[in-house]
N, C-alpha and C positions, 0 to 999 in steps of 0.2 A: 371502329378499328379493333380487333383481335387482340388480346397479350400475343400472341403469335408473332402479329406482324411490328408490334413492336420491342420483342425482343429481337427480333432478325434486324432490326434496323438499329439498335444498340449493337448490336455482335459486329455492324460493317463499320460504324464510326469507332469502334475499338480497333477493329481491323487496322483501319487508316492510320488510327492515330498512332498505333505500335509501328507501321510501316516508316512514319515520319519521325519516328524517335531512332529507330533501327539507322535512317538515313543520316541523320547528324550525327550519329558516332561514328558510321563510316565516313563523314567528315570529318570529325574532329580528330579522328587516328592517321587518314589519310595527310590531313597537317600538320601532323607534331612528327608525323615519319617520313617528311619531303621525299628523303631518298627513292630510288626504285630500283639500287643493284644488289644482289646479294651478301651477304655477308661472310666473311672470309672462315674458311675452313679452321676450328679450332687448331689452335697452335701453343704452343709453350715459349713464353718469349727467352727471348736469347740472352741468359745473364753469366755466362760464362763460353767463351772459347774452348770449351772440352770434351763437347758431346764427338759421338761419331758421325750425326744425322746433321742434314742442316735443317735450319726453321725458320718459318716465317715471325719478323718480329712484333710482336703483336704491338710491344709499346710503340712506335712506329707509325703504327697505322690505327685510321679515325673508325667512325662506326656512324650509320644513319642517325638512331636517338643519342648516341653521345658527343656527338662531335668530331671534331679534328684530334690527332692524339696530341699529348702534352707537349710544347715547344722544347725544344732539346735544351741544355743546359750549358753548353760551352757559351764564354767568355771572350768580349772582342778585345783583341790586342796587336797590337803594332810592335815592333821592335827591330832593331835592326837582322836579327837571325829570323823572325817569323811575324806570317801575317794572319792572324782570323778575324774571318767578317763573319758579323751575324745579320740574314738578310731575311725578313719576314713580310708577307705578302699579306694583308691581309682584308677582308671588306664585307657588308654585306648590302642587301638591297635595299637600308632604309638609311643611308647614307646618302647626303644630296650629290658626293663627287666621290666615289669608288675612286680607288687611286689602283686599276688593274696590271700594273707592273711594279717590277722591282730590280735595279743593278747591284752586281757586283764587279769590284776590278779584277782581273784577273793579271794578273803583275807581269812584266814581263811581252805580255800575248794580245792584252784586250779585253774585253768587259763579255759580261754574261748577264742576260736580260730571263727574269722568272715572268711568267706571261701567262695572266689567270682571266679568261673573259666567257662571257656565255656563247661567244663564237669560236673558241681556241684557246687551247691552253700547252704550253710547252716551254722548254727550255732552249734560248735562242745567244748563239757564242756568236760573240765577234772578234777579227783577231787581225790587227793593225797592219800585218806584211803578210800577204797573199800568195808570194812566191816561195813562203816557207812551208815547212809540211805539220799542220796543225791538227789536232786530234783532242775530241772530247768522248772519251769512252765512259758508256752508262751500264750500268745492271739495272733494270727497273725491276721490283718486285711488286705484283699485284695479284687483284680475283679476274678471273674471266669464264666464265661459263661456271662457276662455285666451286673453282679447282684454283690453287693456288700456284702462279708460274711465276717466271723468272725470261726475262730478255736481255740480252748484249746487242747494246745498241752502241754505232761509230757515226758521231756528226766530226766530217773532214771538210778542213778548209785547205784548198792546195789551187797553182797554178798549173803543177809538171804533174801527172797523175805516174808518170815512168819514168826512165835515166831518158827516155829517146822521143818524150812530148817535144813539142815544139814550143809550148806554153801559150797556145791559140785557143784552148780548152780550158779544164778545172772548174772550179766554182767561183763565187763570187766570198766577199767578204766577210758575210754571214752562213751559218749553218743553224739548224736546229733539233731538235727532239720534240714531237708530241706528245701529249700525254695522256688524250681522250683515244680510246678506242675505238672509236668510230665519228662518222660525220652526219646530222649535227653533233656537237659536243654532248654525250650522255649526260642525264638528268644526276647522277652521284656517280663520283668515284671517288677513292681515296687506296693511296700505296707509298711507295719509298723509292729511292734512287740512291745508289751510292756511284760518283764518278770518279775519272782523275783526267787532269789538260794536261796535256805535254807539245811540246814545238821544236821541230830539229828544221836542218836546212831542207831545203825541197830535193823532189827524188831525182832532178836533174843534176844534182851535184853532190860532190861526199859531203857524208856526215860525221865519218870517224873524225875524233879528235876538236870538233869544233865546240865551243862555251854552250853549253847548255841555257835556258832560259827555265828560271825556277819552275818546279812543277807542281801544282793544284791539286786537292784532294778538296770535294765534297759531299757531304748527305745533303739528302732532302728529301721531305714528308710533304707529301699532296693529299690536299682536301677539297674537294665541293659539294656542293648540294642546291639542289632546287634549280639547278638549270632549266629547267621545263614548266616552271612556273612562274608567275606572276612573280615582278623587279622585287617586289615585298621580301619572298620568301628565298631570295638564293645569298648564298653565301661562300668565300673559298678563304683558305689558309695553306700559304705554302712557308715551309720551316726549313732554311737550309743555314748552314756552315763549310764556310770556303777554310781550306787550311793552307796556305805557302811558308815553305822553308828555303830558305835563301843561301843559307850557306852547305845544304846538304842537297845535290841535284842529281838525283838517281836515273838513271839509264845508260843503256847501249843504244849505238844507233851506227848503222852502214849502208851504204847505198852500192853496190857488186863488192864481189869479191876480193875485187881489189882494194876496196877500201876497207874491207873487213880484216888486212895483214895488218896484226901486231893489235887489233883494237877490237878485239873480242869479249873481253872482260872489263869490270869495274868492280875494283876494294873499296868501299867505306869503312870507316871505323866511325860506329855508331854510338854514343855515351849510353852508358851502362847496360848495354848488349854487345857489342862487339864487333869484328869485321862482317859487313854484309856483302854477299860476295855475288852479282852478275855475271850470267855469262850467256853470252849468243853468240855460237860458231858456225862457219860453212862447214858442209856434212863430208870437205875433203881436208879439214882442221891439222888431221894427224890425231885427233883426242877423241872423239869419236860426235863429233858433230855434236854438242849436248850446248843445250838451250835452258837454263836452268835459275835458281836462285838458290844459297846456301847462307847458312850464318857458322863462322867459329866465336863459338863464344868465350866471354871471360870467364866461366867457368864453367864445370863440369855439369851443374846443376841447371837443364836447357833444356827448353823442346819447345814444339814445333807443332799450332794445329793450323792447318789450310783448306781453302774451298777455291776449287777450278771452275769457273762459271762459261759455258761456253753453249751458243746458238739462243734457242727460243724454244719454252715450253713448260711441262711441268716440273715444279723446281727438284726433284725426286731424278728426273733425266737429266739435269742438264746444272746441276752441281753435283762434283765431285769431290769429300773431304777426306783426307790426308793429317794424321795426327803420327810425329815422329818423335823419337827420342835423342838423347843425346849417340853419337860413336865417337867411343874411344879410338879406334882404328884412325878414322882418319880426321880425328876433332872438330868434325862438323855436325851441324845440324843439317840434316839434307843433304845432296842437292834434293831439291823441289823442283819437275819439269814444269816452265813456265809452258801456256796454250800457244799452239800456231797463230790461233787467231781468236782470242780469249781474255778474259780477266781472271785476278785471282783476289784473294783477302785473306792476308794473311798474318797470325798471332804469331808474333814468338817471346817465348817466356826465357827469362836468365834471373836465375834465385828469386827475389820474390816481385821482380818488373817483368811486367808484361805490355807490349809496345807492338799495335797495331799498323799494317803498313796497305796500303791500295796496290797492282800491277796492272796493268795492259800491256799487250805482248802481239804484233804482229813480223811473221818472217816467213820466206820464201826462199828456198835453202837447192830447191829441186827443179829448176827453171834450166833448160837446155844453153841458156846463152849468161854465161856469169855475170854479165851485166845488168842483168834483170832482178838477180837474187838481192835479198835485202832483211836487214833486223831493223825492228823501232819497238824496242823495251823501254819503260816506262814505270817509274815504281814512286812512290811519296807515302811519305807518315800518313795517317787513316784514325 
């Protein structure tokens, strides 16, 4: 045998054995970074209500190598004015019994199920009387295609979809939200949700004037990973806070015109901000048809940052932010046009308190037959 020939036959067993070193660290990388969706376009998280732009909040949202983001930090408490639940989901695949749901009550309306599985994941309302008209409005914030968007999403539970159903139709008991972008459920994803529940009479009957059922504000931050692998390596965390206030029940609500005479508005007087002031008119009012939110504050020193979140896309299209100051003219902050068919998030600041509040805002004001036209405003602390 040559030195020739066996150098050439050293040169191929190095060959290999680089190739089989080369292959376990693409093992060993492809495991410690289960994920396989993108990761979200740099952002500046959101520590202040005062920018112009709106942004993705980074504290919020997880990361393939780091995890879920950090659990929020509110406190559960009970009391006769307010409810906060703290509801966490959590598990992973080296558990002998994954516990893949989680309730919350929803006071008033029915319970709300968090639902994390390697076949489905969403958020699933249920709401004790069928014949009422119930609404769980969501903004999902997430990545999709490496582009950072934003959706308004409406899970309704209702029997009368109109004043002139027969109530032979509607939905059933339950509604829901997904939260996987496609079918099977993707191997990672992770985003946010900020909602609010509201519940008026069904749209067969009025709703001016009738006892509201308190209304619900929550976050929530979504995590998985490893769906597309082996039970070992998957894991999910969902983080949310439910908030109910009982003695403060914000909205309008009218089912025609005619139940919109004389019940167009709602004053609160809000502790240490001031009167918050609703309004949803028909567009022959006499005032000029305005669908709005204002605040008069207790004092001079007020304003106002807002974001109008409305359809589906990229959050740059489809939030609108509104930063206002105090007027002297007419001592208000605002009005704020609430969305046709939209949500808002809205900061208002008075001296040195600032006090977050959630909207959903559907109405129908331009229907040929008065019957038909209809507001269901919806607002809760956030």
């Amino acid at each position: 045998m040559t030195i020739r020939s066996r150098t050439s036959r050293a040169r191929a067993r190095g060959s290999r054995a680089g190739l089989l070193l080369a292959g376990a660290a693409c093992l060993a990388v492809a495991l410690s970074t289960v994920g396989a969706a993108a990761q979200p376009v740099t952002q500046s998280p959101v520590s202040s209500p005062a920018g112009d732009e709106p942004v993705v909040d980074a504290s919020r949202l997880g990361s393939r190598a780091g995890g879920p983001a950090a659990r929020m930090t509110a406190k559960a408490t009970s009391t006769p004015d307010r409810k906060v639940q703290r509801v966490t989901l959590k598990w992973n695949g080296t558990q002998d019994n994954p516990g893949y749901e989680k309730t919350a009550v929803v006071p008033g309306i029915g319970h709300l199920t968090l639902v994390c599985k390697p076949s489905a994941t969403m958020i699933r309302l249920y709401a004790a009387d069928r014949s009422a008209e119930t609404q769980m409005w969501m903004a999902k914030y997430e990545v999709k295609n490496d582009k950072n968007v934003v959706a308004v999403k409406t899970a309704r539970i209702y029997r009368y979809a109109h004043a002139y159903d027969d109530g032979t139709g509607g939905t059933g008991s339950f509604a829901h939200e997904g939260l996987n972008q496609r079918s099977p459920v993707e191997n990672y994803s992770s985003g946010y949700v900020d909602g609010i529940i509201s519940q008026r009479p069904g749209r067969h009957q009025t709703a001016a004037g009738v006892a509201l059922q308190p209304v619900t504000s929550f976050r929530l931050n979504w995590y998985w990973n490893g769906f597309h692998h082996p039970r070992a390596y998957r894991s999910c965390q969902f983080d949310a806070v439910f908030k109910t206030t009982f003695s403060t029940r914000l909205g309008v609500n009218w089912h025609g015109e005619a139940d919109a005479a004389g019940n167009i508005s709602q004053v609160t007087q809000l502790p240490s901000l001031g009167e918050l002031r609703l309004r949803c008119a028909t567009n022959d009012d006499g005032a000029g048809g305005i669908q709005s939110i204002s605040l008069k504050p207790n004092e001079r020193d007020a304003r106002v940052y807002a974001e109008t979140i409305t359809g589906e896309g990229l959050r740059e299209h489809h939030i609108d932010t509104t930063s206002l100051g105090y007027d002297p003219e007419s001592g208000l902050v605002g009005p704020l046009p609430v969305p046709r068919n939209g949500m808002m998030r809205v900061y208002y600041t008075v001296g040195d308190v600032t006090r977050p509040f959630i909207v959903s805002s559907y109405y129908v004001t331009n229907n040929g037959n008065p019957g038909l036209n209809l507001c269901e405003l919806a607002a809760a602390p956030y």
